[in-house]
N, C-alpha and C positions, 0 to 999 in steps of 0.2 A: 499434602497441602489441604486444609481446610477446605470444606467446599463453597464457602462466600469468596473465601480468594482469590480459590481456581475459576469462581462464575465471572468476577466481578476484572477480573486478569483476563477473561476469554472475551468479553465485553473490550476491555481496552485494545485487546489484538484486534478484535473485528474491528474497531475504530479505528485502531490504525490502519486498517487496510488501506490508508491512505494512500491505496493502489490497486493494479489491477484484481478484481473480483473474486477471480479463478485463480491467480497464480499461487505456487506454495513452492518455499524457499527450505529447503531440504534442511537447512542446517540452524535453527533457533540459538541464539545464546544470550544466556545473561552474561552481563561482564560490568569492568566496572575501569578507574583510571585515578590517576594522581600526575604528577610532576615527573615521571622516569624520564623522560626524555632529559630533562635538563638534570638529572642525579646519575643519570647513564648512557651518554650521548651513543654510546659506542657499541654497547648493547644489542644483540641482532635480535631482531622480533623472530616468533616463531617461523615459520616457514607454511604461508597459507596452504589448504588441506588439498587447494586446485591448485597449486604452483605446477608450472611448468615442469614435464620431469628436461633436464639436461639434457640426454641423449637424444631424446625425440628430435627425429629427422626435421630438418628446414625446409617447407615446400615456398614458401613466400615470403614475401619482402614487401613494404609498406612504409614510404619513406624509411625511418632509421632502424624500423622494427622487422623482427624476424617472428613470423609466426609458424606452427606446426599443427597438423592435421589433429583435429579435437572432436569429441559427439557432447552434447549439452546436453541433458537431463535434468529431471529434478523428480522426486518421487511421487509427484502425483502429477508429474506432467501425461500431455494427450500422446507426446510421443517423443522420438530422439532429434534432435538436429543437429547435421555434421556442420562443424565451422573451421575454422584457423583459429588457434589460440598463442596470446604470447603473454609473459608479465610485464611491468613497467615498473623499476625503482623510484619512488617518492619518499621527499622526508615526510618523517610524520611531523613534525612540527616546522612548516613552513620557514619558519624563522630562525631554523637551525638548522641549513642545507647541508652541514656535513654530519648531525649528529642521525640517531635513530631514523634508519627504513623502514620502511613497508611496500610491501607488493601488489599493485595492480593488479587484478584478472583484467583480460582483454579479450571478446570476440569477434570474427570478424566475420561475419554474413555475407560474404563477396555478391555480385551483383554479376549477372549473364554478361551485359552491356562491357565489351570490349573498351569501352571509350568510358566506364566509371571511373579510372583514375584521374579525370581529365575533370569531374565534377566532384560537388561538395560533398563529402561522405554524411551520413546519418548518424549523429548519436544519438541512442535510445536510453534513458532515464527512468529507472523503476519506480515504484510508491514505496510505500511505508508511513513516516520512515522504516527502512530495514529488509525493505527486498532487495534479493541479488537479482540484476541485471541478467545473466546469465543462467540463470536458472530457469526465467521464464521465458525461453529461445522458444518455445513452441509456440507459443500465442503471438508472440513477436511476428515469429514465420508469417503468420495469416495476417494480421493486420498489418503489416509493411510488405505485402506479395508484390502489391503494385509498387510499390517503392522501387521494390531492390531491382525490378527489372531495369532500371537506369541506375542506381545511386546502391553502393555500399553502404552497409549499415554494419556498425560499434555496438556490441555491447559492453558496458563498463561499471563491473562492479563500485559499487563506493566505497567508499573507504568504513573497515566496522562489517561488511556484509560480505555472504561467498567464497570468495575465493583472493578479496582481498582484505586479510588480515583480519576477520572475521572477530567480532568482541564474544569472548566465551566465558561461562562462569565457573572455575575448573578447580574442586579441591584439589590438597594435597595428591590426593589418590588418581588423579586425572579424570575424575568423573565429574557430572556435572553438579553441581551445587542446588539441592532441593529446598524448596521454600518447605515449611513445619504442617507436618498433617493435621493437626488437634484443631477443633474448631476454637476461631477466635472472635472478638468482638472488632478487636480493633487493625479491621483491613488496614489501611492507611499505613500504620507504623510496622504489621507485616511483611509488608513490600518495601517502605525504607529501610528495614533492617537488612532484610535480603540485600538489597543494593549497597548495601554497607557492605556487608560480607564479601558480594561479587568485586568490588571496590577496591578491596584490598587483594583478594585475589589476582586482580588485573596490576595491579601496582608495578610487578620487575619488568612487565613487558609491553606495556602497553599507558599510555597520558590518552585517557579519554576527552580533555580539553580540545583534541585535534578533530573530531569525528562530526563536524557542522556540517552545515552545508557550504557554508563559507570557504573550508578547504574540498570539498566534493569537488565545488566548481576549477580550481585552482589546479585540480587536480585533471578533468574535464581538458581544461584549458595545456597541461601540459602534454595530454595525450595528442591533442591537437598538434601541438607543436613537432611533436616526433613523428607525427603520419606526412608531415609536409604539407599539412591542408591548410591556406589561407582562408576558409573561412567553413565552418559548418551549416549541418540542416539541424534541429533539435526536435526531438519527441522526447515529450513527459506526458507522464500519467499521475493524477492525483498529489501524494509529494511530491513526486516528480515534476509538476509543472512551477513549485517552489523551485526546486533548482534550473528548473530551465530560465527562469524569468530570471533570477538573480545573476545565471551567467550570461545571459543578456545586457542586463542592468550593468555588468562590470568589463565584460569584452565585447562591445554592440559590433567592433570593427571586424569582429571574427564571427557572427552570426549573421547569416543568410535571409531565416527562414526557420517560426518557429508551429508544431502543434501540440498544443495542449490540453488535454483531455481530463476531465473531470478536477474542473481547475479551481485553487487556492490563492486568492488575493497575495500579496507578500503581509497584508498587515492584518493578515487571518492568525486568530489563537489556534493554532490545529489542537482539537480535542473539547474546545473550549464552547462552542458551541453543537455540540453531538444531539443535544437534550432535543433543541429547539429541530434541527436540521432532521430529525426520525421523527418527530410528532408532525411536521408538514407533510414528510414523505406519506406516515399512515394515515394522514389526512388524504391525502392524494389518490392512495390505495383503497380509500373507503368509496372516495367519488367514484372513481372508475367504476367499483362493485355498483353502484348505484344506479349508474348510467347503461350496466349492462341487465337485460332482463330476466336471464336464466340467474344468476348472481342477486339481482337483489329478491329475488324471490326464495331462493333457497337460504336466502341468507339476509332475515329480516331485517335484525341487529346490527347495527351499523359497525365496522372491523375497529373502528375507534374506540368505539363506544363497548362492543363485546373484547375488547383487550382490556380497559380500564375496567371489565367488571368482572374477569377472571384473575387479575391484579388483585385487586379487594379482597377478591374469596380465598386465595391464597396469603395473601398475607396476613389475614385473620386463622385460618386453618393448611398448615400446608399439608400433603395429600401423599401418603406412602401408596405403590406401586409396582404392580408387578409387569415388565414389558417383556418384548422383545430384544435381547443387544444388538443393534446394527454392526459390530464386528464380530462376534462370535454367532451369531444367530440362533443362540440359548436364551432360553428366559434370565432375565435378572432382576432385581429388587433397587429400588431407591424410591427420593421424595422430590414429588416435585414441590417446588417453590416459587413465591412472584420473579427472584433472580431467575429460575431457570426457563419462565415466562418470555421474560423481556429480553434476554439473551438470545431467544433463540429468534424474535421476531425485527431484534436488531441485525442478527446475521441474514434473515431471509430479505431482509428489506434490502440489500446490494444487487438482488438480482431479479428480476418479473417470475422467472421459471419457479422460482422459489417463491418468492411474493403470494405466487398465485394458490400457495399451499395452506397458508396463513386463515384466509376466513372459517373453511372447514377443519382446522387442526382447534382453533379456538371455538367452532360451534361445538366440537365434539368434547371441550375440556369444560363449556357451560354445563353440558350436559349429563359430567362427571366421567365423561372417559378419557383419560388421562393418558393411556397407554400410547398412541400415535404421537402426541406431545413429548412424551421422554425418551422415544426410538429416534425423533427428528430433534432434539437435543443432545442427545450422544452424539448421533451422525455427526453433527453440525461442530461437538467439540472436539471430535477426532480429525475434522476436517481443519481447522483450525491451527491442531498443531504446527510448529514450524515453519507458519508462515513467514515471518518477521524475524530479525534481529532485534528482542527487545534491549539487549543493552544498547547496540548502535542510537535506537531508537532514543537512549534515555539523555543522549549526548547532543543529539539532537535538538529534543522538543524542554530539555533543562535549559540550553543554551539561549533558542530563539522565542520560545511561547510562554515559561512558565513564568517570569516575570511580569509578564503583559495581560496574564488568566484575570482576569477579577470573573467572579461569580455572579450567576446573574439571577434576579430575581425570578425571570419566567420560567427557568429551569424548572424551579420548585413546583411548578404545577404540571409537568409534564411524566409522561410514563417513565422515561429512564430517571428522572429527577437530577439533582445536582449531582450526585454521588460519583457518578463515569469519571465526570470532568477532574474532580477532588481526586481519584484512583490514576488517572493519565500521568500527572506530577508529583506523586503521592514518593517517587525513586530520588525526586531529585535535591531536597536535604541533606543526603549523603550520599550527593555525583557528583565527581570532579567533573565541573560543566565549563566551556570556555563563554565568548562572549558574542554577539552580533555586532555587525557593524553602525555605524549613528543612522543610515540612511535606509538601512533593511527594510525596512516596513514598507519605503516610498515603492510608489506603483513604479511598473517598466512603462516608459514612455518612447516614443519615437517614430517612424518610418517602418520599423523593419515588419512584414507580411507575418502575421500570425493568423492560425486557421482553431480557433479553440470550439472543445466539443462536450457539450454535457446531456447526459440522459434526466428526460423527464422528472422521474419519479426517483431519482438519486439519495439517497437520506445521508450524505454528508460533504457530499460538493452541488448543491442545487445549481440548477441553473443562472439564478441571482448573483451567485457567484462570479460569472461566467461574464456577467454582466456589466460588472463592478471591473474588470480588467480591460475590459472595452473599452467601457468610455475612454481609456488613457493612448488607445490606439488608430488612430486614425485610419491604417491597411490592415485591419483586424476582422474578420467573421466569425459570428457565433453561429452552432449549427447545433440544434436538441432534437435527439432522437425520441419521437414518443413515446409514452412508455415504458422506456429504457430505464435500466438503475445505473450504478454507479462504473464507470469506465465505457465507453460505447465503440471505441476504435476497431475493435475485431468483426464490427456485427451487419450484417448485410450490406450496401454501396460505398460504408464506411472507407474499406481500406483503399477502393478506387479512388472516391474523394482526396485521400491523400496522397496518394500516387500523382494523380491530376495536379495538387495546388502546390507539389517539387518541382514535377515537370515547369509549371507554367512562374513559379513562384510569387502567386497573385493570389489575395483570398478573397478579396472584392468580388473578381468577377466568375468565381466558382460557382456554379449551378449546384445547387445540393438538394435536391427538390426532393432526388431519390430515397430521402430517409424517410418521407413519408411512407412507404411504402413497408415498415419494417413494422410489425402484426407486433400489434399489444398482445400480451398472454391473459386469454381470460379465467379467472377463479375457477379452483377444483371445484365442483360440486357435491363428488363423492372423491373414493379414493380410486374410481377407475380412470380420470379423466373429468375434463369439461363437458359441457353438455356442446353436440355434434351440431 
């Protein structure tokens, strides 16, 4: 693949990380969809790669469901989690209950508390679009610790992701389908071809029209039904707090009790504003430097200010190099470029730990050493890998966002510029996309206890956000972790806070005082550490 495509494609993945931070979804697939459902009702979709094997012994029962002893993984998780796992038969096209299945993954994180059957279970809601649910059980673990000790907690792949039916882009040959190495000029139509290709690929087994959010919930909704549960608790993160709100908005009778973390209005373009939401965040990033005194000392140039003029110099002259590879730990050869700039200070901007690496990685690329910038570029796009499902993704944000994109002027003065946004919709020309409903966009309104949570210094769900969904709720608290970037549920009082506002199912009268107490990360100064 071209290396604008592959830059300008790792850009759009981190954007989509419109989920948790950290997590990484083992299995990436392009894919693509048409009409099969209704040209092959009868058709059996592949057999997802986590389906349940048959034999495996029955330790539990759950309402109508049988589950069997499972460990979650994912290849860059912190570690194993054992669960119960079962599948769930769904149609894929709602509207055609006898024609074409697909399979559910299902986890079940049981809960110590003897008396959890007797309460509302947790379902947990991943980002993206296009993370598996299931994949990220490790982080889970931590940020629902307090939880689970009273309340079970669901994880439930969605549909496109994991382990259920996973959208893959798969030659003839069963390999995956690669985008054209040769450099090109024109990204944009690189990436709709591809999706063209994946497109037809997907055709005998797969109607990408079905892969919304729209069906996620319905989906949601029917897992509900077969636990026996009259009504649920919901966590989302990021997309995820899209689908929470939406299943909200359409079954309010079977929701309890929602939180939502690093949250998306419903009548958010996801992707659509990325430009403006990273130029605040390094705005933000630069105050802090500013206000701390070991920081702005070392680091005269303000982080805005010395990004937009390692941007310039770069894209006037880009800069060949010799580094270190952070996976093989040999020297290697490449160039850097403003893309491989801006890519990598879009990805560090997700998290403070990273953030904090940012001043000194650009004092040292002023100063023409390059070398720490394209080690922490590699990293960063080996880390990237396989986080997402982009074709789920493409079914997704073709269906609910790219109609609604208009382009916006201020983009164009910003360090990522318009281009991200134009690259996010760039698939979906030639994606069989379904459609949203007339009411999508309207906020969730009502009664029901919502505890929403945004970090600080976030560069793609701000806290303004967070804001905007409030107003419409009157048993609603927003809670911003200082400092914090994007997702905050795992990170110091957080996960008691949520434990607490299950328990009590109140967010009004939740004391959260204790996030202040969560230490902003201050700027590298050197590459040993902060100053002591």
């Amino acid at each position: 693949m071209s290396k604008k495509v592959r830059i300008i494609l790792a850009l759009v993945v981190v954007a989509a990380l419109f989920g948790y931070r950290q997590w990484q979804a083992r299995h990436p697939a392009p894919a693509a969809a048409t009409d099969a459902t209704a040209a092959a009702p009868n058709k059996a979709a592949p057999k997802p790669r986590h389906a349940v094997a048959e034999e495996a012994p029955v330790t539990r029962t759950r309402g109508s469901l049988k589950f069997h002893p499972c460990t979650l993984t994912s290849a860059q998780a912190a570690g194993n989690v054992e669960a119960q796992c079962t599948t769930l038969a769904v149609p894929e096209n709602p509207a055609a209950p006898t024609g074409r299945k697909i399979d559910l993954k299902i986890a079940w994180l049981d809960s110590k508390n003897d008396g959890a059957a007797d309460l509302e279970p947790v379902f947990f809601i991943a980002g993206g679009p296009g993370q598996s649910a299931t994949e990220v059980a490790s982080l889970v673990e931590v940020a629902l610790a307090e939880t689970r000790k009273q309340r079970d907690v669901f994880l439930i792949d969605q549909r496109g992701t994991g382990g259920s039916h996973p959208l893959e882009c798969l030659g003839p040959d069963g390999k995956p389908l690669a985008l054209p190495e040769e450099d090109v000029t024109d990204a944009a139509k690189v990436v709709a071809d591809y999706a063209a290709r994946c497109a037809a690929a997907l055709k005998p087994t797969t109607d990408t029209r079905f892969y919304t959010t729209t069906e996620a919930i319905g989906d949601l909704d029917a897992v509900r039904a077969v636990l026996g549960a009259p009504r649920v608790d919901l966590v989302g993160v990021s997309y995820g707090t899209r689908v929470a709100q939406q299943y909200a908005k359409r079954y309010p009778e079977h929701v309890r009790a929602l939180v939502i973390d690093g949250v998306a209005p419903n009548d958010l373009v996801v992707g659509g504003e990325f430009a403006t939401t990273f130029e605040d965040a390094i705005k933000l990033q630069a105050a802090q430097c500013r206000q701390d005194a070991a920081c702005a000392k070392r680091f005269p140039t303000d982080t805005h200010e010395q990004l937009r003029n390692v941007l310039a110099r770069l894209r006037e002259a880009p800069v060949e190099v010799d580094y270190r590879h952070p996976g093989t730990g040999e020297m290697a050869h490449g160039k850097v470029t403003a893309d491989t700039v801006v890519g990598l200070a879009f990805a560090f901007s997700y998290a403070p730990q990273t953030a904090s690496l940012l001043p000194l990685v650009l004092d040292e690329a002023s100063h023409g050493r390059y070398e720490p910038l394209m080690s922490l570029a590699q990293l960063a796009n080996r880390q990237m890998g396989g986080q997402m499902n982009r074709l789920m993704q493409w079914s997704v944000i073709c269906a609910e966002d790219a109609g609604r994109y208009q382009p916006s002027e201020a983009a164009a003065s910003t360090l990522l510029g318009p281009e991200v946004a134009q690259m996010f919709f760039a698939a979906c020309p030639a994606w069989a996309s379904g459609t949203a409903p007339a009411d999508f966009t309207a906020p969730l309104t009502g009664n029901v206890p919502v505890l929403l949570l945004s970090g600080e210094l976030d560069p793609v769900t701000p806290p303004r956000y967070a804001e905007r969904v409030l107003a419409h709720l009157p048993n609603g608290k927003h809670v911003i972790a200082p400092g914090q970037g994007h997702s905050v549920m795992a990170l110091g009082c957080v996960p008691k806070l949520i434990g607490q506002f299950f328990d009590k199912g109140d967010a009004k009268s939740l004391d959260a005082s204790c996030v202040q107490n969560l230490n902003r990360v201050p700027a590298f100064t050197s590459f040993n550490g902060w100053e002591p």
